[in-house]
RODO-2510 file (C-alpha; in nm, 4 decimals, decimal comma):
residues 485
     n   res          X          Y          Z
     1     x    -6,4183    -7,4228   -11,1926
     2     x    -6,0885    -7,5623   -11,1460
     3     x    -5,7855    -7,3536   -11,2995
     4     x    -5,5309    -7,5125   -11,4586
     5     x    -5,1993    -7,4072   -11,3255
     6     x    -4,9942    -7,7019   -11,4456
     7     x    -4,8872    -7,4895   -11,7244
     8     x    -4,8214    -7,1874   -11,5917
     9     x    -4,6105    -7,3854   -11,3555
    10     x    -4,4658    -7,5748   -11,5880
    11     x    -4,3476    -7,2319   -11,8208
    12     x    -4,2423    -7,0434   -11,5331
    13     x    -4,0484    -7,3770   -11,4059
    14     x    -3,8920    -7,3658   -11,7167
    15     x    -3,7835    -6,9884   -11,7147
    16     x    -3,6704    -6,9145   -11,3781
    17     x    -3,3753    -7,0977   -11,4403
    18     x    -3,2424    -6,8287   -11,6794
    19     x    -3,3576    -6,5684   -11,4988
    20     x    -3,2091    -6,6496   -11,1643
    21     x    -2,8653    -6,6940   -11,3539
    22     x    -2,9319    -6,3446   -11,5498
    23     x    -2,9924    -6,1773   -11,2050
    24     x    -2,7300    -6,3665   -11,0236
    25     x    -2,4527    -6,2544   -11,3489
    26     x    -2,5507    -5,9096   -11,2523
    27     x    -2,5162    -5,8819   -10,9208
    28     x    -2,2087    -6,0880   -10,9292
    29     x    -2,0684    -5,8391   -11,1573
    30     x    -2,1702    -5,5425   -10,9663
    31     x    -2,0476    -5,6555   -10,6451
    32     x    -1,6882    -5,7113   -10,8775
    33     x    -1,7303    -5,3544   -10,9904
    34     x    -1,7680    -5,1951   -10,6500
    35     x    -1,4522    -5,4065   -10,4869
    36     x    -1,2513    -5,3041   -10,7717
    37     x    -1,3653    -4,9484   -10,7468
    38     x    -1,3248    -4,9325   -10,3507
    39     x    -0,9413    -5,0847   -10,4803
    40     x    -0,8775    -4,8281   -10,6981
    41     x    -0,9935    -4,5207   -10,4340
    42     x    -0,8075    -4,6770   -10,1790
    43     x    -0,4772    -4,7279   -10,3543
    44     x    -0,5021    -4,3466   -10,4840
    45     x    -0,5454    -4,2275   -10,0672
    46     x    -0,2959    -4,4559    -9,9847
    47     x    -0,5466    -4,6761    -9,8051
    48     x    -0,4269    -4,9557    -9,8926
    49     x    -0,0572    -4,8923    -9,9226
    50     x     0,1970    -4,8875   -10,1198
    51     x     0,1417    -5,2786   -10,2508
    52     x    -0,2244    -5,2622   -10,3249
    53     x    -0,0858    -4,9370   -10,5681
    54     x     0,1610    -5,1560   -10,7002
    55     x    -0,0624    -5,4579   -10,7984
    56     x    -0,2984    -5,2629   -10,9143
    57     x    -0,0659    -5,0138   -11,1329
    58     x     0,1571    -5,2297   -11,2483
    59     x     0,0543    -5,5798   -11,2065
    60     x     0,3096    -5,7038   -10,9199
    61     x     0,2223    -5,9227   -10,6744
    62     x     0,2392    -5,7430   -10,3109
    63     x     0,4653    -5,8771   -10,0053
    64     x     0,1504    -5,9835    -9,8227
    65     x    -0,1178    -6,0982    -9,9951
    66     x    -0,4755    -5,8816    -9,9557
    67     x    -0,7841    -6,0599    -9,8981
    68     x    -1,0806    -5,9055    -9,9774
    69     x    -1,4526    -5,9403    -9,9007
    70     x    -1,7818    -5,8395    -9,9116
    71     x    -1,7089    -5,5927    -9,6295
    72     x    -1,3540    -5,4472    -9,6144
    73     x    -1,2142    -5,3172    -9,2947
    74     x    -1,2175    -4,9774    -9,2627
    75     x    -0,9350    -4,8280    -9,4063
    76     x    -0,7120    -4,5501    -9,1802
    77     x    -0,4965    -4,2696    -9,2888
    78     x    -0,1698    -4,3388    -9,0758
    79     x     0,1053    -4,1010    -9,2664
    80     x     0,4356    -4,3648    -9,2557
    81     x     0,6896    -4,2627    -8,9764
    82     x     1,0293    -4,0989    -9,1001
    83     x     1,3572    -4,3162    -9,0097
    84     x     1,4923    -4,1381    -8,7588
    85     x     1,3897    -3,8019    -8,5624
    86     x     1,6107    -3,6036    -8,4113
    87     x     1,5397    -3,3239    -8,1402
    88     x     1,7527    -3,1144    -7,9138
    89     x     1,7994    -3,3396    -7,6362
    90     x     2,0467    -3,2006    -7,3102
    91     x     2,3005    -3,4759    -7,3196
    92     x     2,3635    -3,5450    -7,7033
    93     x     2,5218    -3,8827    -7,7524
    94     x     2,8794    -3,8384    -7,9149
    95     x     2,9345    -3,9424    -8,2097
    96     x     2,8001    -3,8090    -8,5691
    97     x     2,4087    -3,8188    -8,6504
    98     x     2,2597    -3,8180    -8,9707
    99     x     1,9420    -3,6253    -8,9385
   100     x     1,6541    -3,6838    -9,1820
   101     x     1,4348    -3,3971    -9,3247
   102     x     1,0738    -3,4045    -9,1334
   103     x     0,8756    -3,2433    -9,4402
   104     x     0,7815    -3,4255    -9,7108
   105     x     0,9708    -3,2147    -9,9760
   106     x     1,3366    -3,1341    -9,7785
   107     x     1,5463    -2,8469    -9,9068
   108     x     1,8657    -3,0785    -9,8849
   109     x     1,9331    -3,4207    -9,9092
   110     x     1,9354    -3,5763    -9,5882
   111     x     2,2669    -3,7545    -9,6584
   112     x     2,4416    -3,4437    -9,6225
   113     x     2,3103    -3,3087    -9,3571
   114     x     2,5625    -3,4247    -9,0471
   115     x     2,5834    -3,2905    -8,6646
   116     x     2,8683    -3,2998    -8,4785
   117     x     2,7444    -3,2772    -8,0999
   118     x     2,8683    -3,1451    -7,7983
   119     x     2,8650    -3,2111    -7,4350
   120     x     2,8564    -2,7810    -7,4238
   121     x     2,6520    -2,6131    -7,6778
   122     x     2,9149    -2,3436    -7,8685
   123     x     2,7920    -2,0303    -7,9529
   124     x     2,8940    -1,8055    -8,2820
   125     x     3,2622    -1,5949    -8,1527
   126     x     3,1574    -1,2392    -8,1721
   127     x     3,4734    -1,0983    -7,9586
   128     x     3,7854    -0,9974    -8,1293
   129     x     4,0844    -1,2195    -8,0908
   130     x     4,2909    -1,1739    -7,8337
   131     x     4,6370    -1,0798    -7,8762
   132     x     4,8803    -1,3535    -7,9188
   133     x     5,0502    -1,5190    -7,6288
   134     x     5,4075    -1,7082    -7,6159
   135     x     5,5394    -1,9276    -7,3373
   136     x     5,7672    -1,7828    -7,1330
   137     x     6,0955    -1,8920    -7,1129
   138     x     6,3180    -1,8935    -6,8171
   139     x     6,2491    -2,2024    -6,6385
   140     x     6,1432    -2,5465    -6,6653
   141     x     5,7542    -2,4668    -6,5361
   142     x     5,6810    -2,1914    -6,8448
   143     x     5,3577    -1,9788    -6,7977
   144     x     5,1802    -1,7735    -7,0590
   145     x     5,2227    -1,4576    -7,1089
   146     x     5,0290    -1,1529    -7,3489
   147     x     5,2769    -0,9604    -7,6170
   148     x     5,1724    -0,6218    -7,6160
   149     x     4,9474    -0,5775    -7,9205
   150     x     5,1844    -0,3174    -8,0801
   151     x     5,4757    -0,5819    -8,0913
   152     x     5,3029    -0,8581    -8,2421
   153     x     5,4321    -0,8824    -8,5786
   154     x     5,7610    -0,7414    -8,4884
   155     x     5,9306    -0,9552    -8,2905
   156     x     6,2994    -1,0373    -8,3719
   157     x     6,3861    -1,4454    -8,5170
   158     x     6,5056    -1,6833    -8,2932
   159     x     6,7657    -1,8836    -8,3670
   160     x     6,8378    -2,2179    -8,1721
   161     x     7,2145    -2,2895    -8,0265
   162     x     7,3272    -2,5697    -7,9987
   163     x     7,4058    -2,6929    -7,5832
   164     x     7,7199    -2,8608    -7,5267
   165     x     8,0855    -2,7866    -7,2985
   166     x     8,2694    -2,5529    -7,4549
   167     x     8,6167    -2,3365    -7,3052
   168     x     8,4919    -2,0023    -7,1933
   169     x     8,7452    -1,7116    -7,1779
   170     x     9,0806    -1,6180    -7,3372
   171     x     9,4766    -1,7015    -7,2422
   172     x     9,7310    -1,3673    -7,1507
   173     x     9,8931    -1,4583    -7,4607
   174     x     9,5360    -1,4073    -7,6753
   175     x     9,4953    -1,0772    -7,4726
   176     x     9,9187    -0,9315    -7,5207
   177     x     9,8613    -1,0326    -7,9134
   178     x     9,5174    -0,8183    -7,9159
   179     x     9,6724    -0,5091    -7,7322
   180     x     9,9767    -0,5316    -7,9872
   181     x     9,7159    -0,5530    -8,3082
   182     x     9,5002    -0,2446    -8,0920
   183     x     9,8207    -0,0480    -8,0919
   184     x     9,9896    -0,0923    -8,3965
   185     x     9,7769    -0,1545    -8,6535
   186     x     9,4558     0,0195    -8,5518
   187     x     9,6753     0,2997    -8,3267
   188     x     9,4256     0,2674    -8,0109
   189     x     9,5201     0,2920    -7,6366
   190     x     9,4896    -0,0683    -7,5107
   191     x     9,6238    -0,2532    -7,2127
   192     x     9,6765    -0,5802    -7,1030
   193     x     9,4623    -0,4668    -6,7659
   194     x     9,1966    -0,4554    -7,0251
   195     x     9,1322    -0,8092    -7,0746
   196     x     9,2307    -0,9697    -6,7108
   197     x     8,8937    -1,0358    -6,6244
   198     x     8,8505    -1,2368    -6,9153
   199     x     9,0724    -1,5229    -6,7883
   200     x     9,1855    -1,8007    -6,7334
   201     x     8,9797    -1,9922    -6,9357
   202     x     8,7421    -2,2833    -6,8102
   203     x     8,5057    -2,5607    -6,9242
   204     x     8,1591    -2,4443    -6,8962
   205     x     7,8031    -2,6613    -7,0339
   206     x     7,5115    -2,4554    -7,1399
   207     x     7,1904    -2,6107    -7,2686
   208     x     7,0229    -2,5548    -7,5333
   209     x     6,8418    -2,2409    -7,5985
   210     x     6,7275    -1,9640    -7,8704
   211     x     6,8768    -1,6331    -7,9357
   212     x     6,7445    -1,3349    -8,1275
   213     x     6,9512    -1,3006    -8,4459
   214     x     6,9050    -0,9189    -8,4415
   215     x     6,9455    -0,6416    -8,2030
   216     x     6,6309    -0,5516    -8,0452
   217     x     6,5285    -0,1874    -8,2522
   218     x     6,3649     0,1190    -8,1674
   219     x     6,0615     0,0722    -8,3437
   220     x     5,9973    -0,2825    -8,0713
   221     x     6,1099    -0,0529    -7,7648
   222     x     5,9276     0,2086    -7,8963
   223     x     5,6209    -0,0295    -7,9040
   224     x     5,6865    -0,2019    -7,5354
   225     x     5,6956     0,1759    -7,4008
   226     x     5,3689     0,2701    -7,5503
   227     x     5,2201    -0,0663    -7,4243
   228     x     5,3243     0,0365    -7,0862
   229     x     5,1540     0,3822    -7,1097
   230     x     5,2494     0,7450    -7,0488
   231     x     5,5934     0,8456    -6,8351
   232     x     5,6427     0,4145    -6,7921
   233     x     6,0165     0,4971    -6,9275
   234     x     6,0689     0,7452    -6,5499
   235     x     5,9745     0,3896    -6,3542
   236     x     5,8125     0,1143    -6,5505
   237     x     6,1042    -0,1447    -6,5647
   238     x     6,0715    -0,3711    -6,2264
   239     x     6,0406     0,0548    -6,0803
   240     x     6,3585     0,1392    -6,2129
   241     x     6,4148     0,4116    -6,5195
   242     x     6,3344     0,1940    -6,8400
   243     x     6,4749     0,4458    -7,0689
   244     x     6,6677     0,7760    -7,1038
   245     x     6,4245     1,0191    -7,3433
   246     x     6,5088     1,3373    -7,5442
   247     x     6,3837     1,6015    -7,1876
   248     x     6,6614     1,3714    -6,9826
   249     x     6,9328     1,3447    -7,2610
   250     x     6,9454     1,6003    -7,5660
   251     x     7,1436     1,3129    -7,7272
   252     x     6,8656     1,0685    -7,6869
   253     x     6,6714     0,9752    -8,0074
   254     x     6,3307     0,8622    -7,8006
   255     x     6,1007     1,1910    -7,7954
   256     x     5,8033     1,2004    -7,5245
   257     x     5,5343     1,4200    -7,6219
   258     x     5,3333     1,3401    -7,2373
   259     x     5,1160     1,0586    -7,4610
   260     x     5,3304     0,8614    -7,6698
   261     x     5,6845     0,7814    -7,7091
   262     x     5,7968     0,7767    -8,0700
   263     x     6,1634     0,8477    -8,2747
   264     x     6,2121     0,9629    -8,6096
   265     x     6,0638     0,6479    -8,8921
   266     x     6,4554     0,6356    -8,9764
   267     x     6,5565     0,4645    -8,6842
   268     x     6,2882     0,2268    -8,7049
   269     x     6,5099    -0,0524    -8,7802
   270     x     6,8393     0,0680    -8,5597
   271     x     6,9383    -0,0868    -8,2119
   272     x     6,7743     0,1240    -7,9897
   273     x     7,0512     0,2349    -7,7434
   274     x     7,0217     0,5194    -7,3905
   275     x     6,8248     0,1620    -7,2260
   276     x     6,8966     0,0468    -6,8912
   277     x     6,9711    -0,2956    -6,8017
   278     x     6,6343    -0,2668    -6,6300
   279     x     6,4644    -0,1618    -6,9873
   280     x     6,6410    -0,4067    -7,1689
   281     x     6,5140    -0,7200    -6,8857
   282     x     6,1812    -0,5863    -6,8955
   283     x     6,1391    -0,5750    -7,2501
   284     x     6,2348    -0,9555    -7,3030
   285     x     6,0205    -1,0849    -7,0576
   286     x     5,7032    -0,8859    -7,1960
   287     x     5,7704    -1,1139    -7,4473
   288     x     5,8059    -1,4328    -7,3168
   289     x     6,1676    -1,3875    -7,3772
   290     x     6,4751    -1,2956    -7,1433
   291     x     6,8036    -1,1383    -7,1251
   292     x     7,0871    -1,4432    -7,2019
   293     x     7,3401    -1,5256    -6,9565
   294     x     7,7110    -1,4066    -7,0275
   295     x     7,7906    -1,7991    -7,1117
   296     x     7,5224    -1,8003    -7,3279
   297     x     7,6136    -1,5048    -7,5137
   298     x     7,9457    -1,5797    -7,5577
   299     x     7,8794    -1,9837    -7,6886
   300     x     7,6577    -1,7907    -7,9645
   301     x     7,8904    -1,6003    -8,0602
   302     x     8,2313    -1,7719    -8,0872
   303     x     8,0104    -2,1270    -8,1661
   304     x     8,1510    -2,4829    -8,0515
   305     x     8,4810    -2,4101    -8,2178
   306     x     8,5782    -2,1589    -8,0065
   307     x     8,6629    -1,8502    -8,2484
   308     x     8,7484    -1,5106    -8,1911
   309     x     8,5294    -1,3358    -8,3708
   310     x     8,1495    -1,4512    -8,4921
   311     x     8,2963    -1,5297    -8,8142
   312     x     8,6884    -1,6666    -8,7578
   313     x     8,9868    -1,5288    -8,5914
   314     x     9,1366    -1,2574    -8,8079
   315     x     8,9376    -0,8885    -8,7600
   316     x     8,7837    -0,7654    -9,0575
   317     x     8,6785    -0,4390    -9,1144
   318     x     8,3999    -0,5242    -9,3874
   319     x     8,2495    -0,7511    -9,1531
   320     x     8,1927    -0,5371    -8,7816
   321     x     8,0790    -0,1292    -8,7206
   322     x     8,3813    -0,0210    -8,5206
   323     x     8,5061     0,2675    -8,4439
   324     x     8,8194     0,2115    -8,7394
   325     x     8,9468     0,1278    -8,9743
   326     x     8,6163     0,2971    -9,0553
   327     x     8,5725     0,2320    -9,4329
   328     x     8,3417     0,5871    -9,3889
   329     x     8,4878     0,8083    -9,1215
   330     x     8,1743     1,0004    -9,1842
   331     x     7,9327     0,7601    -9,0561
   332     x     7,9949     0,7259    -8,6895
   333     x     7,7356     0,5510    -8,4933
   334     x     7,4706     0,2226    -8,5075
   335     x     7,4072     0,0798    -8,8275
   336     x     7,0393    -0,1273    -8,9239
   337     x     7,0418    -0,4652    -8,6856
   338     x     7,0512    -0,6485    -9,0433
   339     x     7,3443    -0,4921    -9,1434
   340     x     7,7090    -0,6909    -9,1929
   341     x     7,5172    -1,0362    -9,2863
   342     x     7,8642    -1,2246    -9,3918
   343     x     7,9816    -1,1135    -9,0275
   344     x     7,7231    -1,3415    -8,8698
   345     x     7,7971    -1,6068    -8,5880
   346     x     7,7795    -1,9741    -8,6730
   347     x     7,4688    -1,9852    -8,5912
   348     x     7,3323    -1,6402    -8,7728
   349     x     7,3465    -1,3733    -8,4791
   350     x     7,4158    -1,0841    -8,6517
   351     x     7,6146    -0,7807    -8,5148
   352     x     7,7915    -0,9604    -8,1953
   353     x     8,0887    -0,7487    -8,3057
   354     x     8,0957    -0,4460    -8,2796
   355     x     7,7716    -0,1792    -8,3426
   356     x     7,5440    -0,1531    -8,0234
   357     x     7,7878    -0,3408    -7,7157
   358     x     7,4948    -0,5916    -7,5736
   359     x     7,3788    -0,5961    -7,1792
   360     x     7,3702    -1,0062    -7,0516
   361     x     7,1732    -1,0857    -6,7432
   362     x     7,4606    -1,1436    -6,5092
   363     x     7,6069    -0,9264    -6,2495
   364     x     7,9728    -0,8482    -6,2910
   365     x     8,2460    -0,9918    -6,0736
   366     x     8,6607    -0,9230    -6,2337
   367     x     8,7503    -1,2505    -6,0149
   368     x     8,4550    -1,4243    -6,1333
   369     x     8,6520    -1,6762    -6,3949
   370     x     8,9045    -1,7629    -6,1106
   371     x     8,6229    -1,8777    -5,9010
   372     x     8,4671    -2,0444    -6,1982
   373     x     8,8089    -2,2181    -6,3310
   374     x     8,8876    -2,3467    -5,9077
   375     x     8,5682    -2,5020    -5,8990
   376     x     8,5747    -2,8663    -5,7796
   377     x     8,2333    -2,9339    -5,9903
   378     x     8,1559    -2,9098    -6,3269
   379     x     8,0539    -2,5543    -6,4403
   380     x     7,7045    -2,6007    -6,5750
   381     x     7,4507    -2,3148    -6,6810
   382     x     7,6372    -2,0386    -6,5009
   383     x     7,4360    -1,7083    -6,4077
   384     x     7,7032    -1,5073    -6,2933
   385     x     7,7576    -1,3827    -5,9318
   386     x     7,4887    -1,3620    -5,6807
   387     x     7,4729    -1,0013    -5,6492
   388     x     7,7051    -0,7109    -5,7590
   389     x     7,6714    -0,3396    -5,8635
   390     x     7,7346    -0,3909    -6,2306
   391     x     7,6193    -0,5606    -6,4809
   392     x     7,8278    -0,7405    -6,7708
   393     x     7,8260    -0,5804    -7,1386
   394     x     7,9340    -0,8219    -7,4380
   395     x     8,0284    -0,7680    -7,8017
   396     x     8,2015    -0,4147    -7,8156
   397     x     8,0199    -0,1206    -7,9972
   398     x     8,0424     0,1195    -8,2675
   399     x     8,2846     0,4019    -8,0841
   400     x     8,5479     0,1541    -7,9535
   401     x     8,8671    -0,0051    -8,1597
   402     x     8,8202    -0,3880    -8,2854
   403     x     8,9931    -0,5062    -7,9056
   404     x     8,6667    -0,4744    -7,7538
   405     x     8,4650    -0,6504    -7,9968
   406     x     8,6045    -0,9683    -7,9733
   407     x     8,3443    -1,2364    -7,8392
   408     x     8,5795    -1,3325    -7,5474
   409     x     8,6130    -0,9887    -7,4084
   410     x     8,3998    -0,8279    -7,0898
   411     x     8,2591    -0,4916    -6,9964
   412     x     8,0585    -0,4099    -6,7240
   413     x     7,8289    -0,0796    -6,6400
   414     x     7,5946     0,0586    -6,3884
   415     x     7,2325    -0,1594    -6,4820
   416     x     7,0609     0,2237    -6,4223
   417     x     7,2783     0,3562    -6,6650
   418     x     7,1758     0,5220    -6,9922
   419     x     7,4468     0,4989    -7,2092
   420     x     7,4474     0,5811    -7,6412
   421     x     7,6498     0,2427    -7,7148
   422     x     7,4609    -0,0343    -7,5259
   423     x     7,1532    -0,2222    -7,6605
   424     x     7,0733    -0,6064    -7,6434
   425     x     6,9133    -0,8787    -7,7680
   426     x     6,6879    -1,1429    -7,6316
   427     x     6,7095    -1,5086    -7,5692
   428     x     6,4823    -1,7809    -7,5034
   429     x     6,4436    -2,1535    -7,3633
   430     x     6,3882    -2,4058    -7,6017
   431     x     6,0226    -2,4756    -7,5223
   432     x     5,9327    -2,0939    -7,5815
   433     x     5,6880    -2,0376    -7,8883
   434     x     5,8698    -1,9329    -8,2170
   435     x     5,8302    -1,6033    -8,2730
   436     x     5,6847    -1,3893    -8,5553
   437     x     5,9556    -1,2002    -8,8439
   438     x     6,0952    -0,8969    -8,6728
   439     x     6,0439    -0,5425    -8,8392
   440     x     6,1260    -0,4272    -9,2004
   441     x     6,5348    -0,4804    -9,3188
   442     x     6,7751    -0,1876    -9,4072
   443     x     7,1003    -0,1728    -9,4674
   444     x     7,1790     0,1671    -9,4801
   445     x     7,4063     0,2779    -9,2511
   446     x     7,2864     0,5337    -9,0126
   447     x     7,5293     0,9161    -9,0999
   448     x     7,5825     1,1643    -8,7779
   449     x     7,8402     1,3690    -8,7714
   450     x     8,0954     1,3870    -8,4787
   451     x     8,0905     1,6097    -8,1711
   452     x     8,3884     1,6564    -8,0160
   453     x     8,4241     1,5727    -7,6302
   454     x     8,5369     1,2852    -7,4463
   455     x     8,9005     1,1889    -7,5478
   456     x     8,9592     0,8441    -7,6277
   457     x     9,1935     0,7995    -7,3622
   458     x     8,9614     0,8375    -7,0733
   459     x     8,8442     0,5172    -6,9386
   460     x     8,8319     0,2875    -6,6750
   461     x     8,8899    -0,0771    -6,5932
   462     x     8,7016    -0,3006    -6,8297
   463     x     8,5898    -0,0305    -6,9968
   464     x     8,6037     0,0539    -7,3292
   465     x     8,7360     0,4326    -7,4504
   466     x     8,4338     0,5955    -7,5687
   467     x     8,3700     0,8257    -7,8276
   468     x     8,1198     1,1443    -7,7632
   469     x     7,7656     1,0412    -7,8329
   470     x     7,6486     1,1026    -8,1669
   471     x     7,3823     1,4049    -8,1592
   472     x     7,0643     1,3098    -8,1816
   473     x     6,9025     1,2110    -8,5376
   474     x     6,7105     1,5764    -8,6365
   475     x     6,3193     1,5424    -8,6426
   476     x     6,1348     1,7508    -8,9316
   477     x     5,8032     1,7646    -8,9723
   478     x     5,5000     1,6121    -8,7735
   479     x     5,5913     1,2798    -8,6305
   480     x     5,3629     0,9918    -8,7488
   481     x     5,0433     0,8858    -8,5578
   482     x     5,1131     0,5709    -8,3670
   483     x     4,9070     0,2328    -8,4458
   484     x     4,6604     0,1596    -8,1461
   485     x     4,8338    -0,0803    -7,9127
***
């Protein structure tokens, strides 16, 4: 019983061919199906990065080439580091960063975003600012120095004057001309003793420096005694009497109320006068500022060309407050420290004629231009005798005839004393801080009527004949509440 399996050999011989190539078409294609698959998962997790998303999307060709088999490597989940990080770190480098949002969605672009580091970490100001601060002037090694809050904002200008050698003081034959103009036209008592102190006259060199262009008012004094506190006018200047008030002078226009120190609004912009020299020294250097020497007054107000007056050498009465020809014989006493603007010196002082007479820093010697003008050495910066009992007063005032207000003539007066025609003005070195716009202008002159009193006739030396002090200006009503200092 043999079986014949030559056929069935032969028929499956001849099958198996197409079936192995059927089976191996299939598998072929499934294995195709699951690579391209695993490709497309991967590229949608960002397995397989950004260039397998790329070929596969939109049919580039990637960087680096991927090579795939039967059995891929496993594929990790590495999120791609940003390109730069930036933390807090103690010593920042200097220099400007650009700092890169961490999140995947930033609120800002990035570009925009720029730190400017520090060696010391700065904190958000929360303090007030503090109150403005000038250099002080005075000397060649200037130190700062705090304006008292009340007075910032109502400083006087400062002007600059030019240095340079210039002749200080007048001839006899100035003086004899000025005592015959003083007696005839203007019928005043003047004498040729009057003006002997002012000569002869010598070379003298001043630097440059600044001078206020206004008197210094009662609304700044006002503010420097407040700053100073309570009963500072009895001993507050260097412990000498700043200031003479209303309970020490009835004819003083500064009322003390045992708080605050204060004067009718209308004076507000009127050279405060009753100061001592003391006052008038302290109040400059609270402000960085200081009393100018009697050189320096006088080279701002006659200039380099040596005039008589601020503004030429012929008095006139529209351009000074003096005591006549008084266009208003009514209106005796200061005028606003803006007042008489065509009167101004060459360099724009204003009121160095006549209206409040002006303390200088020096002390007062009658021989001192004959020491000065027998000097063997150039006179340079003068300051004025070492010591003394008076102290020089420039620029004649609004009770005395046009003699004394001419910018070569000298006064001199007790530094304590308290007197209704004396103010002054500051000055300042040329490396002090500009200073602020002084208080509000008026040119209304200030009326008071007249008491009668001292004669004209009465006075001494330098001196010049006084009118009675005009009363004081009437208060009515509350007086106004004072600013904080």
């Amino acid at each position: 019983m043999g079986r014949n399996y030559g056929t069935l050999r032969g028929r499956r011989s001849g099958s198996a061919a197409w079936q192995w190539m059927t089976i191996g078409f299939v598998v072929g294609f499934g294995c195709a199906a699951v690579v391209g698959l695993a490709l497309v998962i991967g590229a949608a997790s960002g397995t397989f990065g950004e260039d397998a998303a790329s070929f596969l999307v939109a049919g580039r060709p990637t960087q680096t080439p991927i090579v795939i088999t039967n059995t891929p490597a496993p594929a990790t989940n590495t999120p791609q580091p940003t390109e730069v990080l930036v933390s807090p770190t103690p010593s920042p480098t200097v220099g400007q960063v650009q700092v890169l949002a961490p999140t995947a969605t930033p609120t800002t672009d990035p570009s925009t975003i720029q730190v400017e580091p520090s060696a010391t970490p700065t904190t958000e100001a929360t303090e007030e600012a503090a109150p403005a601060q000038l250099a002080v002037s005075g000397g060649n090694n200037a130190a700062s120095v705090q304006i008292p809050a009340g007075l910032v904002g109502l400083l006087s200008e400062l002007r600059p004057v030019d240095g340079g050698t210039f002749q200080m003081g007048t001839t006899p034959q100035e003086v004899a001309e000025a005592v015959r103009q003083c007696t005839d036209e203007f019928e005043g008592n003047c004498q040729l003793a009057y003006g002997e102190d002012s000569f002869p006259p010598h070379n003298v060199t001043v630097d440059p420096f600044q001078m206020e262009v206004t008197e210094v008012t009662y609304q700044q004094f006002l503010a420097f005694l407040n700053s100073k506190g309570p009963n500072s006018h009895r001993n507050g200047c260097d412990g000498q009497v700043c200031a003479a008030t209303r309970a020490e002078d009835q004819n003083s226009n500064i009322i003390f109320d045992s708080a605050n120190y204060r004067a009718n609004p209308v004076l507000n912009n009127y050279p405060v006068t009753g100061v001592t020299w003391y006052g008038a020294k302290a109040y400059c250097e609270a402000i960085g500022r200081r009393l100018p020497t009697e050189a320096e007054w006088e080279r701002a107000a006659r200039g380099s060309d040596g005039r008589l007056y601020p503004w030429g050498n012929t008095f006139d009465v529209s351009l000074a407050n003096t005591s006549r020809p008084r266009v208003d014989p009514t209106l005796d006493g200061v005028e606003a420290v803006d007042s008489y603007p065509a009167g101004a010196s060459i360099y724009g002082m204003l009121n160095m004629a006549g209206n409040a007479a002006e303390w200088v820093s020096d002390w007062y010697s009658n021989t001192y231009y004959t020491q000065q003008a027998q000097s063997a050495s150039a006179v340079v910066n003068p300051t004025g005798p070492v010591a003394g009992t008076e102290k020089v007063v420039r620029g004649g005032s609004w009770d005395a005839v046009p003699f004394f207000a001419r910018s070569v003539h000298r006064q001199s007066r007790n530094p304590a004393d308290q007197t209704s025609w004396i103010g002054f003005r500051c000055a300042a070195d040329v490396n002090a801080s500009a200073a602020q716009p002084g208080a509000a202008s008026g040119n209304t002159p200030l009326s008071l009527p007249t008491q009668s009193g001292t004669n004209e006739e009465e006075t001494t030396a330098n001196s010049q004949p006084t009118l009675p002090a005009p009363p004081p200006v009437a208060t009515t009503g509350p007086l106004p509440t004072l600013p904080p200092n």
